[in-house]
Structures are given as structure tokens and as C-alpha cells.
DOTIBA-86879 format. One record per residue (C-alpha): x, y, z; residue in three letters. Coordinates in nm, 4 decimals. Layout:
# DOTIBA-86879
+----------+----------+----------+------+
|     east |    north |       up | type |
+----------+----------+----------+------+
|        X |        Y |        Z |  Ala |
...
+----------+----------+----------+------+
This chain:
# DOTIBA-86879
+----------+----------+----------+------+
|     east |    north |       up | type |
+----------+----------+----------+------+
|  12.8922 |  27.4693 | -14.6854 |  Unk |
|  12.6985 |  27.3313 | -14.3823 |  Unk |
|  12.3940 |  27.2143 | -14.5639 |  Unk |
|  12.0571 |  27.0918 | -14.3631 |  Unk |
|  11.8949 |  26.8021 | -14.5239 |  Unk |
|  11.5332 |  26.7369 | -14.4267 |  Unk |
|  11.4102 |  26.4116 | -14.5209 |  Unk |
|  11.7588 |  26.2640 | -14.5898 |  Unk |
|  11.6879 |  25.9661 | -14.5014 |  Unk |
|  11.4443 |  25.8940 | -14.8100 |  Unk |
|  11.4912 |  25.8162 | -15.1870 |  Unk |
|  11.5844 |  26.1820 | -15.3112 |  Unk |
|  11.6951 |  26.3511 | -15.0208 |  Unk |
|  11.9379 |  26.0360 | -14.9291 |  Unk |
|  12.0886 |  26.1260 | -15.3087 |  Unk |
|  12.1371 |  26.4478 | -15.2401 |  Unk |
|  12.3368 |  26.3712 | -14.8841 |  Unk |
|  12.5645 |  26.1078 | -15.0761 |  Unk |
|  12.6389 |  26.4012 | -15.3241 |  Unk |
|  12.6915 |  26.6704 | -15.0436 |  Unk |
|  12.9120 |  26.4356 | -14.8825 |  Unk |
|  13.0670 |  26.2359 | -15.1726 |  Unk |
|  13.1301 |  26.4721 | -15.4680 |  Unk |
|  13.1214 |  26.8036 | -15.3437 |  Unk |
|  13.2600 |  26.7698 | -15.0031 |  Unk |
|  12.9769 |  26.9852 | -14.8175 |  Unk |
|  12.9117 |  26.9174 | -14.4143 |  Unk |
|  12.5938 |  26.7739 | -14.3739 |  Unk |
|  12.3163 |  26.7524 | -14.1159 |  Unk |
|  12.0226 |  26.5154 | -14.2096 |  Unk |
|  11.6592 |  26.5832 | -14.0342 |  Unk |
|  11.4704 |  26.3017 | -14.0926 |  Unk |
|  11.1800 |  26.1317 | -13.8923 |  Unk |
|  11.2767 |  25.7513 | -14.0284 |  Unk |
|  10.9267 |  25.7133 | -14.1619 |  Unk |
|  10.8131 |  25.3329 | -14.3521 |  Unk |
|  11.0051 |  25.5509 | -14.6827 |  Unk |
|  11.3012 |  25.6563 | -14.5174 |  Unk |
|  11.5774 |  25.4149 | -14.3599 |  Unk |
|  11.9084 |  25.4744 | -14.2999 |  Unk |
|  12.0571 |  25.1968 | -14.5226 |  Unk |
|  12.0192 |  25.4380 | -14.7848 |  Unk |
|  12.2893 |  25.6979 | -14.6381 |  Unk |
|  12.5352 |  25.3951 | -14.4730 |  Unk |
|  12.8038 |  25.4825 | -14.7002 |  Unk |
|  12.7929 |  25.8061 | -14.5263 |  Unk |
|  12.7194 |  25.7930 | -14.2288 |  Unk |
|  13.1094 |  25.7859 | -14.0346 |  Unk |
|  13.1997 |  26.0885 | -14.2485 |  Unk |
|  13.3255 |  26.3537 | -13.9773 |  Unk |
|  13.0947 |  26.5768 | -14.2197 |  Unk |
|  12.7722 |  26.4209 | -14.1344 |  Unk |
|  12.5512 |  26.4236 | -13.8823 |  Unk |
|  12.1757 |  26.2757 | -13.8134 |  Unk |
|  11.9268 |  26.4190 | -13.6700 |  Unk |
|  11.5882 |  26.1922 | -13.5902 |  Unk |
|  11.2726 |  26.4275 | -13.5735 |  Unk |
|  10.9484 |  26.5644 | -13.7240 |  Unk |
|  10.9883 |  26.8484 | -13.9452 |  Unk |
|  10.6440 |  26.9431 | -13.7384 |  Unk |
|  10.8397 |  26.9405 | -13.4305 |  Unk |
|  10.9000 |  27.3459 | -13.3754 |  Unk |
|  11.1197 |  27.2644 | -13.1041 |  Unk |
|  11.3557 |  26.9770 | -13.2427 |  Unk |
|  11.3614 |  27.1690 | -13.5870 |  Unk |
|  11.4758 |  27.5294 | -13.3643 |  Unk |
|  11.7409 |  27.2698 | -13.1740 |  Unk |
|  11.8632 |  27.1709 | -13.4815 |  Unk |
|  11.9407 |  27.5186 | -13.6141 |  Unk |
|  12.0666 |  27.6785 | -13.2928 |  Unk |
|  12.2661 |  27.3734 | -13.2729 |  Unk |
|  12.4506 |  27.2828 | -13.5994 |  Unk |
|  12.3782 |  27.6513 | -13.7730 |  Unk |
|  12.3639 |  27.5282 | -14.1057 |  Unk |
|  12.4596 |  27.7744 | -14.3835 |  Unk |
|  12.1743 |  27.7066 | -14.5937 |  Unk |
|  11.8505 |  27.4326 | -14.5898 |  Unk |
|  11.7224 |  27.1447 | -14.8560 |  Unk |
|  11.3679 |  27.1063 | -14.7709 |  Unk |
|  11.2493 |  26.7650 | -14.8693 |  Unk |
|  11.1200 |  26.6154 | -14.6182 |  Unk |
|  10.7358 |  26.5229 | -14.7738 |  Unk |
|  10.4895 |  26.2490 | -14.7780 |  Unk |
|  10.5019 |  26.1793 | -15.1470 |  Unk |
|  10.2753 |  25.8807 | -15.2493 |  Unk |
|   9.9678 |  25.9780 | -15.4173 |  Unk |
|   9.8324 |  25.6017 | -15.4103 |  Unk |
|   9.8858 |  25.6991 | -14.9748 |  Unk |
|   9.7294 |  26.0102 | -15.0282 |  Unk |
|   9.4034 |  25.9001 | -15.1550 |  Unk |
|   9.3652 |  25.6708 | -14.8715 |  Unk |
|   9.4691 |  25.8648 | -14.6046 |  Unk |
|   9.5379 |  26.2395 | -14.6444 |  Unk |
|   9.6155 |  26.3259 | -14.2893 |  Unk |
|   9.9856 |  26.2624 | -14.2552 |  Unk |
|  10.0086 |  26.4398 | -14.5703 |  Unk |
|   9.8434 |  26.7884 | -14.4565 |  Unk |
|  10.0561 |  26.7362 | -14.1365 |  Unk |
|  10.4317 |  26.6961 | -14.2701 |  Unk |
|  10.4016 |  26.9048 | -14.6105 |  Unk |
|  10.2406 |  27.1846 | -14.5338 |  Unk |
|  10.2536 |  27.2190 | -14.1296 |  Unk |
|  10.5914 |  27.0938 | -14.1234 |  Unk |
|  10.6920 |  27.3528 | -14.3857 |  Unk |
|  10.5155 |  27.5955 | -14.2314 |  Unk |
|  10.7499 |  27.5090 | -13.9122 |  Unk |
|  11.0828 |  27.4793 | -14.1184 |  Unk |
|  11.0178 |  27.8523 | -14.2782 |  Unk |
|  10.9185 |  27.9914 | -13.9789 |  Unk |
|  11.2384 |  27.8510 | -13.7826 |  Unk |
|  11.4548 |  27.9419 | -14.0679 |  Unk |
|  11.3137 |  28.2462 | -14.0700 |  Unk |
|  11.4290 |  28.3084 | -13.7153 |  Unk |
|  11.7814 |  28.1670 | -13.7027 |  Unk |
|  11.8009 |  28.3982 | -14.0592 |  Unk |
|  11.7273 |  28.7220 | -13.8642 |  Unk |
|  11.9930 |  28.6083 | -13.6226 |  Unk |
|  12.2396 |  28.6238 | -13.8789 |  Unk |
|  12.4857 |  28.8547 | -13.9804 |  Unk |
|  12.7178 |  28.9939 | -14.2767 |  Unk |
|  12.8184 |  28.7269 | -14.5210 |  Unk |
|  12.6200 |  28.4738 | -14.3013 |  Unk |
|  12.3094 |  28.6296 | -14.3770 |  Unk |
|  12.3675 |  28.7642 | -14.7580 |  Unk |
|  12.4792 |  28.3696 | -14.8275 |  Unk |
|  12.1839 |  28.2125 | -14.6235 |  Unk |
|  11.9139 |  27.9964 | -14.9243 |  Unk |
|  11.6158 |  27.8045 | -14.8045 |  Unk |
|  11.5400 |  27.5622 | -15.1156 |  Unk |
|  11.2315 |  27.3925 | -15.0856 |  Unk |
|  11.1872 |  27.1004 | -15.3067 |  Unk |
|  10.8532 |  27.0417 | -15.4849 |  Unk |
|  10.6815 |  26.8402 | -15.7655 |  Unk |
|  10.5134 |  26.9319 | -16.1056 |  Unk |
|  10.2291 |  26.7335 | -15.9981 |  Unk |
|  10.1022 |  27.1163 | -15.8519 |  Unk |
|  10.0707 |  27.1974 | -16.1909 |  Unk |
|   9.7881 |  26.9748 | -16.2612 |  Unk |
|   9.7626 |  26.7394 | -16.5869 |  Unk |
|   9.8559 |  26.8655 | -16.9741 |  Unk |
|   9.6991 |  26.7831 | -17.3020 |  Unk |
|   9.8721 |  26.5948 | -17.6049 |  Unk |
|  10.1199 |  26.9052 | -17.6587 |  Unk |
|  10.2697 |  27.1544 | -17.4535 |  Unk |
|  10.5225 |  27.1878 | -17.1259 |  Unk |
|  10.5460 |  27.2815 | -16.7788 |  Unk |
|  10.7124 |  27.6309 | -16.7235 |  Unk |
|  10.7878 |  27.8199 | -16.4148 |  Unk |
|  10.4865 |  28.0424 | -16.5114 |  Unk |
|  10.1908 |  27.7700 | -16.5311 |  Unk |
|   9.9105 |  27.8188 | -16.3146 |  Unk |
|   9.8876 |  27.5315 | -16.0330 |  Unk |
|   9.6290 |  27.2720 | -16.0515 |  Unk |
|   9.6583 |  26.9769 | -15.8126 |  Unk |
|   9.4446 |  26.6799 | -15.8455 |  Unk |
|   9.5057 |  26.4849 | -15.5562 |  Unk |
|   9.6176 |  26.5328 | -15.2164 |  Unk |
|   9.9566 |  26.4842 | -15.2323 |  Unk |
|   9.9909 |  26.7218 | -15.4812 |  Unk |
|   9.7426 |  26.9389 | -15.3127 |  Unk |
|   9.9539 |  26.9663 | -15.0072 |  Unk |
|  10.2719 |  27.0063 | -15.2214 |  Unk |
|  10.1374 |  27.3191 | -15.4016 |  Unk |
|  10.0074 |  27.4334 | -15.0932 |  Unk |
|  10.3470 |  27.4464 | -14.8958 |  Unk |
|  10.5069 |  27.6046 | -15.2662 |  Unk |
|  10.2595 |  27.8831 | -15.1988 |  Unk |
|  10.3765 |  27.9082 | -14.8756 |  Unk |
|  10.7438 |  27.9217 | -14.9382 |  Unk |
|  10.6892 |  28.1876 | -15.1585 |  Unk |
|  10.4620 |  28.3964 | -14.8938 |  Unk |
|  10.7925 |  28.3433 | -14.6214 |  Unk |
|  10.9713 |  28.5332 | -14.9427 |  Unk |
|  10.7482 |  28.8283 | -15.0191 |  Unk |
|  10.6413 |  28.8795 | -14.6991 |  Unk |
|  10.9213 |  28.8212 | -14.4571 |  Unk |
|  11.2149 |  28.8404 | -14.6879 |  Unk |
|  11.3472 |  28.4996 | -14.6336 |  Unk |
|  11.5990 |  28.3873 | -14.8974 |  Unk |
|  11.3761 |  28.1171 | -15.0453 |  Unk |
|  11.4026 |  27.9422 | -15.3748 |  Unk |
|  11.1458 |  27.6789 | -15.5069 |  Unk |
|  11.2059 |  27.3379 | -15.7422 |  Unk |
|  10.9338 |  27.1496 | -15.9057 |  Unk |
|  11.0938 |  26.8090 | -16.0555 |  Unk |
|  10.9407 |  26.5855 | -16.2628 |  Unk |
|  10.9220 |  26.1953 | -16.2289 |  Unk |
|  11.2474 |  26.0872 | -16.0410 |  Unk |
|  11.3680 |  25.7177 | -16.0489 |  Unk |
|  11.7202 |  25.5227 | -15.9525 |  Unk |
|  11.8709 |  25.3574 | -15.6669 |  Unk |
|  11.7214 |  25.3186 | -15.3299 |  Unk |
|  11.3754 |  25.4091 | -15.4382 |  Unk |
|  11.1041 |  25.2868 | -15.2064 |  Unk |
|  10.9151 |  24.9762 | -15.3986 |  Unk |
|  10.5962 |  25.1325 | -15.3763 |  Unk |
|  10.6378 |  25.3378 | -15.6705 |  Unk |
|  10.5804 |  25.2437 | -16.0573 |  Unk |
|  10.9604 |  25.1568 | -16.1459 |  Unk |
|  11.1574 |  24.9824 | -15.8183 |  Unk |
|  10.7432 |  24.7866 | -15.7867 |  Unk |
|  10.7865 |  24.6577 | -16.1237 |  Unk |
|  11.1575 |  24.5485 | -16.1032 |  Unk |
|  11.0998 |  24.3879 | -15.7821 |  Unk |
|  10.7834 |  24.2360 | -15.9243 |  Unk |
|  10.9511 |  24.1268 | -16.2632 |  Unk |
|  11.2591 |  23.9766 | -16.1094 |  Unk |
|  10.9886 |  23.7020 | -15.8602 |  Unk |
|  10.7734 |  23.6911 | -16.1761 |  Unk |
|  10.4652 |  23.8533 | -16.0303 |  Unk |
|  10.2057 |  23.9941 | -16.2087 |  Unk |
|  10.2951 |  24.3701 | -16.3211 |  Unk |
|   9.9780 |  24.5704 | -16.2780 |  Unk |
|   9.9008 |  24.8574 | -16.5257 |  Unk |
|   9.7086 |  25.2134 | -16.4313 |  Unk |
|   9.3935 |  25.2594 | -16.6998 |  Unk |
|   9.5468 |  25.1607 | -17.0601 |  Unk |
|   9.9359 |  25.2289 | -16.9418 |  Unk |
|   9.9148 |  25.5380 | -17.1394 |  Unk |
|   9.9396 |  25.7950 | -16.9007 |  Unk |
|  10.2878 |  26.0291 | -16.9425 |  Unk |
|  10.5828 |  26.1138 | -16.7383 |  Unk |
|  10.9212 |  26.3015 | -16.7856 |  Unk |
|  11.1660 |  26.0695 | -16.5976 |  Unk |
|  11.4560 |  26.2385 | -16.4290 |  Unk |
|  11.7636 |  25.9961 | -16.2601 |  Unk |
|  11.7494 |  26.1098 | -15.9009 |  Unk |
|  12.1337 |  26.1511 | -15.9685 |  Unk |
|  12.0928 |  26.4417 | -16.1817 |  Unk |
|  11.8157 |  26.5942 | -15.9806 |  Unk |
|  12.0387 |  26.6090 | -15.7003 |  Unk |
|  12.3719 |  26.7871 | -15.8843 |  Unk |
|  12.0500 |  27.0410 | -16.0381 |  Unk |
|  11.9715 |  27.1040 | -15.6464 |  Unk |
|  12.2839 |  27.1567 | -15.5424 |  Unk |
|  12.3499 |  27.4532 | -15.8234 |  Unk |
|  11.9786 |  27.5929 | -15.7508 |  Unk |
|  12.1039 |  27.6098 | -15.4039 |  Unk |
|  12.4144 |  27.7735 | -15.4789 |  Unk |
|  12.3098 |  28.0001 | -15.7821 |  Unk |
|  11.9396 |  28.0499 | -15.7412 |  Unk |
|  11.8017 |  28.3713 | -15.7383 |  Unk |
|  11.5841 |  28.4154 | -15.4178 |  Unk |
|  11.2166 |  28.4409 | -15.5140 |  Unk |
|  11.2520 |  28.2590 | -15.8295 |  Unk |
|  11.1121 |  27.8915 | -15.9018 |  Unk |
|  11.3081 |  27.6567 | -16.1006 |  Unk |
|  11.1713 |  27.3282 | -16.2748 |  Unk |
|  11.3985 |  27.0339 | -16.3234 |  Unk |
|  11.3428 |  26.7782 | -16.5737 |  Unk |
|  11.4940 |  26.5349 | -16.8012 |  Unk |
|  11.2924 |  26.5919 | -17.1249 |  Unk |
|  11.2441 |  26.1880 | -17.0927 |  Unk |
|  10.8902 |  26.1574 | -17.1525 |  Unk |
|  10.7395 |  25.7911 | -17.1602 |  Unk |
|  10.3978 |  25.6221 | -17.1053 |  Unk |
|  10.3568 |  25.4123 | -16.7664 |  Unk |
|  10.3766 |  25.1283 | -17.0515 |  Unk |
|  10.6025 |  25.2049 | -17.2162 |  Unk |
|  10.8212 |  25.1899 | -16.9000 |  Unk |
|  10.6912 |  24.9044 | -16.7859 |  Unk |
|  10.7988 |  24.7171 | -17.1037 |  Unk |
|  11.1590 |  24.8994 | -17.0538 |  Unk |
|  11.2250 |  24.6894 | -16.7718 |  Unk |
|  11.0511 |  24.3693 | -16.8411 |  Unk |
|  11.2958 |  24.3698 | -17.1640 |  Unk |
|  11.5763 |  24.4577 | -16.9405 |  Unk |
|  11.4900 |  24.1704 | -16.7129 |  Unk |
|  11.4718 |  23.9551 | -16.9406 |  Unk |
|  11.8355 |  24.0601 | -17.0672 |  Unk |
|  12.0235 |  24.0545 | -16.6941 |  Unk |
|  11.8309 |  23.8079 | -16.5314 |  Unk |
|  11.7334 |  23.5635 | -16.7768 |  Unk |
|  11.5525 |  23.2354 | -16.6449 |  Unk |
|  11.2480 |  22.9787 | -16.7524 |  Unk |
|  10.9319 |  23.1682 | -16.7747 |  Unk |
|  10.9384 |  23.3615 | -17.0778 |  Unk |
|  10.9076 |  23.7552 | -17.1443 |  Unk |
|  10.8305 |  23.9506 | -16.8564 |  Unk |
|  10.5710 |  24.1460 | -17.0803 |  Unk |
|  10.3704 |  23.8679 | -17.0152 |  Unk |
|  10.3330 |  23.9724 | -16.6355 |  Unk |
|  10.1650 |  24.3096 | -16.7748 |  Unk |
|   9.8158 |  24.3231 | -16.6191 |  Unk |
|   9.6127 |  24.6216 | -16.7058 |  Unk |
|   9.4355 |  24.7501 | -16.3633 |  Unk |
|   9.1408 |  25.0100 | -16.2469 |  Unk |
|   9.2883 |  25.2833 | -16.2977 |  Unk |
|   9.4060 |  25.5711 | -16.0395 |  Unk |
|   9.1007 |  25.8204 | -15.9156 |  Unk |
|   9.1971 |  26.1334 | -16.0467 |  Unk |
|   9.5355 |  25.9846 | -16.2373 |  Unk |
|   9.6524 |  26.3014 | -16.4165 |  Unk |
|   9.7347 |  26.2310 | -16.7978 |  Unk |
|  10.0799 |  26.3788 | -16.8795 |  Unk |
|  10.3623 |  26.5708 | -16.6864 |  Unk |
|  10.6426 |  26.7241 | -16.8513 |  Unk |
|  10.8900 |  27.0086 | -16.7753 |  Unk |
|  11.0394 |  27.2472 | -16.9469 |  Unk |
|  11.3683 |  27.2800 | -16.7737 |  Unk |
|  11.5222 |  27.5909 | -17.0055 |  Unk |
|  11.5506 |  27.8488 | -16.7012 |  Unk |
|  11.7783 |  27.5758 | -16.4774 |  Unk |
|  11.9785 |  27.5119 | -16.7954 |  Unk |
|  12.0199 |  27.8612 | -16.9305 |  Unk |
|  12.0656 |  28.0148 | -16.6373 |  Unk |
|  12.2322 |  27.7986 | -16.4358 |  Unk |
|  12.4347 |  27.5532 | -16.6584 |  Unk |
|  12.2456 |  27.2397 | -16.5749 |  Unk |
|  12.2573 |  26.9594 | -16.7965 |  Unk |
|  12.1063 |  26.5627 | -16.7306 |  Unk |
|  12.3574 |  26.3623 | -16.7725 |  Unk |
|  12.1302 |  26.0268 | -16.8047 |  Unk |
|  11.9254 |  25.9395 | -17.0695 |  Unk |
|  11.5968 |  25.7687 | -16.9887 |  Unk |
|  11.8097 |  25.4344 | -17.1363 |  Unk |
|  12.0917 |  25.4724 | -16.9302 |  Unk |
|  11.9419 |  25.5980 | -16.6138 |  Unk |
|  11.6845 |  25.2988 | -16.6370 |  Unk |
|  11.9726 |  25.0125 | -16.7068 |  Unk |
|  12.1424 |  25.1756 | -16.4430 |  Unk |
|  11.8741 |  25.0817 | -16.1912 |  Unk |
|  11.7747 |  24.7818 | -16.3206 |  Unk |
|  12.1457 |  24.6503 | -16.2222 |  Unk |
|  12.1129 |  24.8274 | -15.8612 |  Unk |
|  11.8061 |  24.6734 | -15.7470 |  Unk |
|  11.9440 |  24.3275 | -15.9065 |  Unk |
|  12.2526 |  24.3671 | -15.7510 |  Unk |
|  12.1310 |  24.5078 | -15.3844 |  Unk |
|  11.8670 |  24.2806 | -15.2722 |  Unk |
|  12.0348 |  24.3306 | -14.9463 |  Unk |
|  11.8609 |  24.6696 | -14.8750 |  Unk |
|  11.5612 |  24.6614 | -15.0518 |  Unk |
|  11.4764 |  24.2909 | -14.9166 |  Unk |
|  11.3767 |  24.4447 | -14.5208 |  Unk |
|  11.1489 |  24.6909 | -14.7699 |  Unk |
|  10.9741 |  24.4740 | -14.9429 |  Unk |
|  10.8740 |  24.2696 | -14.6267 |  Unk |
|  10.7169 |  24.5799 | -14.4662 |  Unk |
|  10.5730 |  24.6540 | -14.7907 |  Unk |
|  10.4944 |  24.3642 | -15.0424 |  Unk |
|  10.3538 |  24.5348 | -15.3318 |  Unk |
|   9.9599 |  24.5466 | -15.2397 |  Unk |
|   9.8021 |  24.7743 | -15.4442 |  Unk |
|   9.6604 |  25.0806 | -15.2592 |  Unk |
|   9.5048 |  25.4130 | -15.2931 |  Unk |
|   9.1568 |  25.2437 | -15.3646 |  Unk |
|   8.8740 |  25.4393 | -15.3135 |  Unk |
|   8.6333 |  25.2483 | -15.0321 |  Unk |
|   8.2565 |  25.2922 | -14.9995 |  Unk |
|   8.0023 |  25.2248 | -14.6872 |  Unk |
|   7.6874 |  25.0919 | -14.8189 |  Unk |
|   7.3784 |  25.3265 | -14.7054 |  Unk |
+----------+----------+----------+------+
């Protein structure tokens, strides 16, 4: 297939290109804007394969996004090209309103186009995936999971715009017809991960023996899924989906912000020993998060019974796993962490009156 990529260029979307490419031997076309999350170190090991092809541009760019189409006539679309940082979002909402919902807005409505210029098999074959969170879904209690059914309740922003372009996606299905299918993933984590976020921050952090700062108590949940099996579950929702349908992915690895914190001060401590003592002693409990939702977890039964997904990492291996990446690839993620050194953000700032 002749698969277009948006956002390619960042942590999950550059995955699923290395897959496309790498495993399943799929033609790519990567849409990406090369914002301070996406870089194209992260797709290098790609990029001379006669099946790939980049594309720099704004998903809210109607006329580079209809160039691309009429162009390379893709088979079928990956839409992941999102702002994604809720720490970003409280600060500064704008770029998120503008690239996850206006710039899906733009890549249904183009789709939708190029689509009705189809024909035959071209047409019948043609999926739009767009890729989404379970942050939509708002925070649960002590018990219970995330199903395909659960009413959205965003918190923040971020996943304010998210559920908003879901919603949307869904509309370019019942209203226009367009072959769309929807993903909400939980927590994803593994190599080439931006170091703003809780688990490449705290490896980078650990390894210079910084201090490792802590949300509220640390005991706020996630279900952590290896960006490696997120993208083989994206691949077969792409392929097998029905259109209409929503499909969560998860990887039933639910752990406390702490809890994972500790996780990879103890694996620190194991692969790159040194004077200084435990890395636990770097934990430093912070204000928490405005809004921080309490737990997340999926229930990923309808992508596993219907389509035959299965993780294949544990939360144990798919966190070793990382830990040896980032200690053994400080050549891409040293540029990073000079354009962004760890600063906390997302604080909430007030004028006095």
C-alpha cells in the first residue's frame, strides 16, 4: 500500500513510518511540518528507501495537503499529525486549536475529495485512520476501563482539541461517507520520544543526576503502551477496521507516575551505575498539574478480538528497552535536549489586579 503519514516526523508517527517501511514493506509518504517535536533524525534509517518520500507542510495548509494527494495518491491516510503536550496546552492553547482540529478539518475534507475521485477497488480499499488519545475520555475512578462506548470528557486543551477533531472524523463518516476509522491509545513510551514527556524527561534527568520532579503525590495512573506495538495495532486497524467504528489500543500496563519514575531510577542505577547513590533520591514531589486527570486505562478487547492484536511488550520489557535506547543514542536526543532542557511548564500565570 501507498500509505500517507501525517506527522511522521514525530515520536509515534516516525514508529509507524519505520514499520511501513521496515517490516511490512508499504510505500510511504510522510506530511510533516518539522515542528520543536518532530525532526527527521527520527526517520534517518529510512529516509533513502525508494519507498519513502517527505513531504514538509502544515496539515492546515489546504493547498499543500490537496498537492500532496493529487500528487503521490496514497491508497489510504494515518492521521497523526497533533500538538500533543498537555503541560503546552495549558500555556498556550492556540497552536493546539489550529493543527488538531483545523488541520483535521483540512485533511478530511481533502481526503474527502481525492476519495470521490476514486474509482472501483481504489475507492472500496480507500481508510482514513485518524489517531487519537483516551485523554477525550476524561479521568476514571479507582475501578473501571475505557471502552469504545464511554462518553468523552476532556479536561484540558489538548485533550479538548483531540476529542473535538474525533467528533469530527466521525461527522466526515456519517455525513459524507468517508471511509474513516478512529484510535484512542493510551500512554505511549519508547525510542525517540521527545524529552518533554514524563519517561524520556526522567531518563535524561536520571542519567545527569538532576532532580526528578513528581506531579501531586506521583499517584496519578496510566496504561503504558510501547509505541512499537501501537504502531503494528495501527497498521491492522488500517487494514481491517471497519469504517465508522472506533478502536482503543492499550497495553493493560497500568502504573502510577511513581511508580514509573522509580522503574527507571532502579534501571539507572543498574546500566549506568556511578558515585551518587540511588536515583530515587532525585525524586522531588512538585505542584501538581491544573486539571491532572487521575487514571487512564483502556480496555483494548474490540482491537484484540476482532482484529487479532496482541502487545507484545510488557511494561518491564518495553521500559528496559528504552532505558538502553536513550543510554545508548545520546547522539539524537542531545540537539533535543539543548532546544529543550527540561524546564518545567504548563504553569498557570496570574496578573495582579
Amino acid at each position: 500500500m501507498k500509505i500517507l503519514v501525517t506527522g511522521g516526523a514525530g515520536f509515534i508517527g516516525s514508529a509507524v513510518c519505520r514499520l511501513l517501511i521496515d517490516e511490512i514493506g508499504d510505500q510511504v509518504v510522510n506530511l510533516d511540518k518539522l515542528t520543536y517535536a518532530g525532526t527527521l533524525t527520527s526517520v534517518a534509517e529510512i529516509a533513502d528507501s525508494p519507498d519513502y518520500v517527505f513531504v514538509q507542510a502544515d496539515v492546515t495548509d489546504r493547498a499543500a495537503v490537496e498537492a500532496v494527494f493529487n500528487t503521490h495518491r496514497p491508497d489510504a491516510v494515518l492521521h497523526l499529525a497533533a500538538e500533543s503536550h498537555v503541560d503546552r496546552s495549558i500555556s498556550g492553547a492556540g497552536p493546539f486549536v489550529e493543527t488538531n482540529i483545523v488541520g483535521t478539518y483540512v485533511m478530511l475534507d481533502c481526503a474527502l475529495d481525492y476519495w470521490r475521485g476514486l474509482e472501483g477497488a481504489a475507492k472500496a480499499a480507500f481508510r482514513f485512520v485518524h489517531v487519537s488519545t483516551d485523554e477525550v475520555y476524561g479521568s476514571l475512578g479507582a475501578e473501571g476501563l475505557f471502552e469504545e462506548t464511554t462518553a468523552y470528557a476532556p479536561t484540558s486543551p489538548y485533550s479538548a482539541s483531540k476529542a473535538s477533531a474525533d467528533h469530527l472524523a466521525m461527522a466526515w463518516f456519517h455525513t459524507y461517507g468517508l471511509p474513516v476509522v478512529v484510535s484512542n491509545c493510551s500512554n505511549n513510551y519508547g525510542p525517540y520520544h521527545f524529552p518533554e514527556k514524563l519517561i524520556p524527561l526522567m531518563i535524561l534527568n536520571g542519567l545527569e543526576r538532576r532532580p526528578l520532579p513528581v506531579y501531586g503525590d506521583g499517584t496519578n495512573i496510566r496504561d503504558w503502551l510501547f509505541v512499537e506495538d501501537h504502531a503494528r495495532a495501527l497498521r491492522m486497524i488500517l487494514e481491517q477496521g471497519r469504517p465508522g467504528e472506533k478502536y482503543n489500543v492499550g497495553g493493560r500496563n497500568e502504573r502510577s507516575n511513581l511508580q514509573v519514575v522509580q522503574t527507571i531510577c532502579d534501571l539507572l542505577d543498574e546500566l549506568a551505575p556511578g558515585p551518587g547513590g540511588s536515583r530515587r533520591d532525585l525524586i522531588t514531589f512538585v505542584a501538581d498539574r491544573p486539571g491532572h486527570d487521575r487514571r487512564y486505562a483502556i480496555d483494548a478487547t474490540k482491537l484484540e478480538t476482532e482484529l487479532g492484536w496482541r502487545a507484545r511488550d510488557t511494561f518491564e520489557t518495553g521500559i528496559r528497552k528504552t532505558v538502553e535506547w536513550y543510554l545508548a543514542r545520546a547522539d539524537w536526543w542531545t540537539p533535543l535536549r539543548k532546544t529543550y532542557d527540561g524546564a518545567r511548564l504548563g504553569l498557570l500565570t496570574t496578573e495582579a489586579g
